[in-house]
TORPA-4810 file (N, C-alpha, C, O; in nm, 3 decimals):
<nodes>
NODE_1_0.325_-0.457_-2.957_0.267_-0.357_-2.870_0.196_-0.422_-2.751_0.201_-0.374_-2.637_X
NODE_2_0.116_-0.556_-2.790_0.044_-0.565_-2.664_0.190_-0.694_-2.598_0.188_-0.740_-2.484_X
NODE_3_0.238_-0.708_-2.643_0.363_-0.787_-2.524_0.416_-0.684_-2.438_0.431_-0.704_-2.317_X
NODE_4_0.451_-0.550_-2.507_0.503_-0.453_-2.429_0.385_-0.416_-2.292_0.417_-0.415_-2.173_X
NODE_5_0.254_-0.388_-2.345_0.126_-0.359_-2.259_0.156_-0.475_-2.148_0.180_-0.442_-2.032_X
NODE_6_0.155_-0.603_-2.185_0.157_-0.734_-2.077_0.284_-0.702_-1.969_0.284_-0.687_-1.847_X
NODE_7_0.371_-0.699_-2.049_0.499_-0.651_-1.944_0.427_-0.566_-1.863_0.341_-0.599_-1.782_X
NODE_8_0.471_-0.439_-1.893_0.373_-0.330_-1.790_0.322_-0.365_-1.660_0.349_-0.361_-1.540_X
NODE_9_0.203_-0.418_-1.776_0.070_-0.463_-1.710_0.119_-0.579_-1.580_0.115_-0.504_-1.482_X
NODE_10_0.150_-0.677_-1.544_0.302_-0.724_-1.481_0.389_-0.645_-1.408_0.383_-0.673_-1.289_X
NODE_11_0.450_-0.578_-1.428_0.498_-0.503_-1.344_0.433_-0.424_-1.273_0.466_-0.419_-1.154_X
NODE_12_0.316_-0.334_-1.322_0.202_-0.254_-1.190_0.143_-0.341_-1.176_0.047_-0.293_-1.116_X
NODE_13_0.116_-0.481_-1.190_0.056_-0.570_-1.055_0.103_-0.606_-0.970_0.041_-0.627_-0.866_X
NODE_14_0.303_-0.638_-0.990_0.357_-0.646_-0.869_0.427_-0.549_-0.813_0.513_-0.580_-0.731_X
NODE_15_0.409_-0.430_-0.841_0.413_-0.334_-0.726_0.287_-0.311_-0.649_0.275_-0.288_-0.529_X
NODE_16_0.211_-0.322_-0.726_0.070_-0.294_-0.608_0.013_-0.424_-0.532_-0.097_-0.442_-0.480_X
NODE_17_0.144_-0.524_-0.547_0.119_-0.605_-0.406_0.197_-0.604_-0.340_0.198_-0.654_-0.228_X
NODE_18_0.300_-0.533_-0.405_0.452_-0.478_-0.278_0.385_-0.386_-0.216_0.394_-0.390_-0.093_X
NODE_19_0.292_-0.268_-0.284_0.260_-0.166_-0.177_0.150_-0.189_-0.061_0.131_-0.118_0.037_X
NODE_20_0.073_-0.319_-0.103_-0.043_-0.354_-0.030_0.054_-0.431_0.084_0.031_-0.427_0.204_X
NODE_21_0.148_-0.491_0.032_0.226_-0.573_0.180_0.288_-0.456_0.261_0.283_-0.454_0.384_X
NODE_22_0.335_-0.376_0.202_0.411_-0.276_0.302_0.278_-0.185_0.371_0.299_-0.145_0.485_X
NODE_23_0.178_-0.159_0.324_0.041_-0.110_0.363_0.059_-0.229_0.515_0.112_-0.207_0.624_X
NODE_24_0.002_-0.334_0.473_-0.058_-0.412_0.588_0.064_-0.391_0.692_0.043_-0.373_0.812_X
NODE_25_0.193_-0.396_0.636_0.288_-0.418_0.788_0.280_-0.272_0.866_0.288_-0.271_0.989_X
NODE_26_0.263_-0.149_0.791_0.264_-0.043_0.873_0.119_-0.039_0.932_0.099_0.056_1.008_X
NODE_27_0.038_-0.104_0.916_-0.081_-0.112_1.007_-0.048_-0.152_1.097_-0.070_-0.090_1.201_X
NODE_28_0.007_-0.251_1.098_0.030_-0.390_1.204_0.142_-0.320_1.284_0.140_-0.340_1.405_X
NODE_29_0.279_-0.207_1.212_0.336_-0.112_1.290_0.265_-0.020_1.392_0.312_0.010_1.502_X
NODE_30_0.163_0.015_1.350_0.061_0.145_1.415_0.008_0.037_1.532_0.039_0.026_1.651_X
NODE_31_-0.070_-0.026_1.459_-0.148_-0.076_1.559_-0.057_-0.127_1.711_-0.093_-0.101_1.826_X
NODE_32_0.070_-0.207_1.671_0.189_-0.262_1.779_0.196_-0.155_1.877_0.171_-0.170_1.997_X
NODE_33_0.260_0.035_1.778_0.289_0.119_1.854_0.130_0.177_1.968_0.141_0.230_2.079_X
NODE_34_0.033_0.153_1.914_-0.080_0.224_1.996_-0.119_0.135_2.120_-0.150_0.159_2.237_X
NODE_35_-0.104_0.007_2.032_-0.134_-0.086_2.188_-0.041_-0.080_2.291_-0.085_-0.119_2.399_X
NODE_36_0.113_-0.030_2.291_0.241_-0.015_2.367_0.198_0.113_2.473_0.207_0.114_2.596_X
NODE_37_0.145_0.223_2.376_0.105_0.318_2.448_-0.060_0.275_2.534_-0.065_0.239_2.651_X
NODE_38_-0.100_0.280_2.505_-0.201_0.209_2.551_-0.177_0.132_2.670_-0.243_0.147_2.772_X
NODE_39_-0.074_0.041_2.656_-0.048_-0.090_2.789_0.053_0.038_2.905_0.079_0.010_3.022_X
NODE_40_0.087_0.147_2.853_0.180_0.171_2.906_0.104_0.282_3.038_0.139_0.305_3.154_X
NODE_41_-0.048_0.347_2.928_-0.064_0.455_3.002_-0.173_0.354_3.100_-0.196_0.392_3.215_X
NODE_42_-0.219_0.262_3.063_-0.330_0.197_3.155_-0.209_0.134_3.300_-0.252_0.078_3.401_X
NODE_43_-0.105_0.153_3.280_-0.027_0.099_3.405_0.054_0.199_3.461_0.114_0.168_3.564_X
NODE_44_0.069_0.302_3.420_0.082_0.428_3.517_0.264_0.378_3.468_0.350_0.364_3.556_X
NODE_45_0.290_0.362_3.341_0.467_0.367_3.318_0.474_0.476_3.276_0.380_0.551_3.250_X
NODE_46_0.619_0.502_3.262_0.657_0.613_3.193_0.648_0.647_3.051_0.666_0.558_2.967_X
NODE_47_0.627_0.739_3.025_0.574_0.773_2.900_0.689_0.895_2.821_0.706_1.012_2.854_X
NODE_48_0.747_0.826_2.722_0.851_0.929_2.635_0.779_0.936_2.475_0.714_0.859_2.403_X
NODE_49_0.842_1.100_2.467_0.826_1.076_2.294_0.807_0.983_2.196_0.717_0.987_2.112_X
NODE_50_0.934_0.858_2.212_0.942_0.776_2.141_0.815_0.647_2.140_0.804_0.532_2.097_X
NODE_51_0.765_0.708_2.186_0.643_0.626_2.230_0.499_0.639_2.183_0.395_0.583_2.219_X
NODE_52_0.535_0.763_2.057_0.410_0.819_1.951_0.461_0.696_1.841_0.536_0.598_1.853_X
NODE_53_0.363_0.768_1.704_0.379_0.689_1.589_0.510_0.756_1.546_0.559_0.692_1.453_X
NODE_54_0.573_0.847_1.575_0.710_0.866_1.541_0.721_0.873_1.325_0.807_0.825_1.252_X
NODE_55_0.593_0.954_1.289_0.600_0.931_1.118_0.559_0.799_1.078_0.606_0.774_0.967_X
NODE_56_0.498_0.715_1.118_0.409_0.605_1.082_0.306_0.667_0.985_0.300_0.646_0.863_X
NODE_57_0.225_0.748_1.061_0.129_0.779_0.972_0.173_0.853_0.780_0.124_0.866_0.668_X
NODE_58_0.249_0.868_0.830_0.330_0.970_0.710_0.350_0.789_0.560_0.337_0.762_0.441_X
NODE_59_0.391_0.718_0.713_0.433_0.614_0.614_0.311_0.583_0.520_0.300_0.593_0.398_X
NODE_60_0.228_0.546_0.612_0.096_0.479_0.585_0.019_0.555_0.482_-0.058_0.489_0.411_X
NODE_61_0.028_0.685_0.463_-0.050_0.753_0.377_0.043_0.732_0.238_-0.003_0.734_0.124_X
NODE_62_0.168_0.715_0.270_0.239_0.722_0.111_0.236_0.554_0.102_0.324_0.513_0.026_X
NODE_63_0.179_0.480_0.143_0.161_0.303_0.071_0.000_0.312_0.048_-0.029_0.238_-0.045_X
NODE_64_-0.072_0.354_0.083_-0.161_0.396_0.065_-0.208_0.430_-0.045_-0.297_0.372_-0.108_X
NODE_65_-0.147_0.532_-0.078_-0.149_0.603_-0.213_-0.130_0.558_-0.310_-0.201_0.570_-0.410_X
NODE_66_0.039_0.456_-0.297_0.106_0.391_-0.405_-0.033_0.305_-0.444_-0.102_0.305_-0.546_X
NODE_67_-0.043_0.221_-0.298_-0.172_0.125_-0.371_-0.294_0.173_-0.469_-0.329_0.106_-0.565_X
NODE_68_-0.360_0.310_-0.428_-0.454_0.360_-0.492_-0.384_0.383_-0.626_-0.435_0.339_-0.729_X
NODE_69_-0.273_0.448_-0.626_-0.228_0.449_-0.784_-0.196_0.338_-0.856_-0.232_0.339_-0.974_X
NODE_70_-0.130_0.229_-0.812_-0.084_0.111_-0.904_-0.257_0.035_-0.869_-0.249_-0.088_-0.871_X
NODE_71_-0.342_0.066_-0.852_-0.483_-0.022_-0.883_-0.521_0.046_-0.959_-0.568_-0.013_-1.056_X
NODE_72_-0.522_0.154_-0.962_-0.604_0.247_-1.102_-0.556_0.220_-1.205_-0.622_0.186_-1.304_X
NODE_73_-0.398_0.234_-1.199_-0.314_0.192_-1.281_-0.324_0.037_-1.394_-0.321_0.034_-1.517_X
NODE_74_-0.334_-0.053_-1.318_-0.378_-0.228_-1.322_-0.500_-0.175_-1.403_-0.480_-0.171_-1.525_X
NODE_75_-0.634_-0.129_-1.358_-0.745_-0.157_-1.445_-0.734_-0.048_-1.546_-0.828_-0.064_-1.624_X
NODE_76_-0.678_0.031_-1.573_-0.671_0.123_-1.733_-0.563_0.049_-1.810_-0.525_0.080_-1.923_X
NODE_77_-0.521_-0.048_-1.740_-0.417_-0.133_-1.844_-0.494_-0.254_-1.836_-0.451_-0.318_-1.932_X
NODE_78_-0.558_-0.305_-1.795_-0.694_-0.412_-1.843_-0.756_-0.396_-1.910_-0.794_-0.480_-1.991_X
NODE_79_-0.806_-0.247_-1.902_-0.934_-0.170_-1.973_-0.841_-0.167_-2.163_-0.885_-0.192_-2.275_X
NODE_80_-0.770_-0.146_-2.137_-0.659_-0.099_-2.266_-0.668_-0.223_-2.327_-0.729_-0.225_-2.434_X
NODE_81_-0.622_-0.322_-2.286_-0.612_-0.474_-2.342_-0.699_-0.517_-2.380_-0.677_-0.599_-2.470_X
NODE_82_-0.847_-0.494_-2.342_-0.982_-0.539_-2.350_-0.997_-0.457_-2.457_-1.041_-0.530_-2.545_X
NODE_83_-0.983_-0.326_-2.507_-1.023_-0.296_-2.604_-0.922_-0.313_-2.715_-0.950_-0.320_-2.835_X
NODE_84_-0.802_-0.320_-2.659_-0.760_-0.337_-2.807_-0.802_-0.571_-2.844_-0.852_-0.601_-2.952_X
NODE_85_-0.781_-0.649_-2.773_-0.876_-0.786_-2.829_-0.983_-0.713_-2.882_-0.975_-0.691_-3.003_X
NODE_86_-1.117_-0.654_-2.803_-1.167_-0.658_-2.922_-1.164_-0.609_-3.029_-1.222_-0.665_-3.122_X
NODE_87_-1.074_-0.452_-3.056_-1.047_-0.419_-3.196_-0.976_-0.493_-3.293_-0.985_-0.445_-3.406_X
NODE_88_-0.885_-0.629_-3.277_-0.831_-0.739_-3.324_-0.898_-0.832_-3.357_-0.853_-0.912_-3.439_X
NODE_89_-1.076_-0.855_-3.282_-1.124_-0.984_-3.357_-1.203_-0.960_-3.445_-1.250_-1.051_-3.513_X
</nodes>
């Protein structure tokens, strides 16, 4: 039972550093797209649609999330392990 828990436990730690890496790059997406707009409107260029976050934010809230869930996730499967050692010693 607790090899099965370890697996797991292993696997929602490395998704919730897949979701924290895909977190940081859509920041680093947002942030790219705002400074573009930004450089674009401080110089009097043309300005199109494609030139919003275009569903960035959409992204960002669902890695976001993943992360908040696979961390909650990680410590009730710590918390789990911790109690069952000590119900074993």
């Amino acid at each position: 039972m607790t090899n099965e828990i370890n697996n797991n436990l292993m696997i929602l730690e490395a998704e919730k550093e897949r979701a924290e890496l895909r977190l940081k790059e859509q920041i680093k997406s947002i942030r790219n797209a705002l400074d573009n707009l930004e450089y674009k409107l401080n110089n009097n260029y043309s300005l199109y649609d494609s030139d919003g976050l275009q569903g960035n934010g959409v992204c960002l809230d669902v890695y976001l999330n993943k992360l908040v869930v696979y961390k909650e996730a990680v410590k009730r499967f710590k918390s789990h392990l911790d109690c069952n050692k000590k119900g074993s010693e």
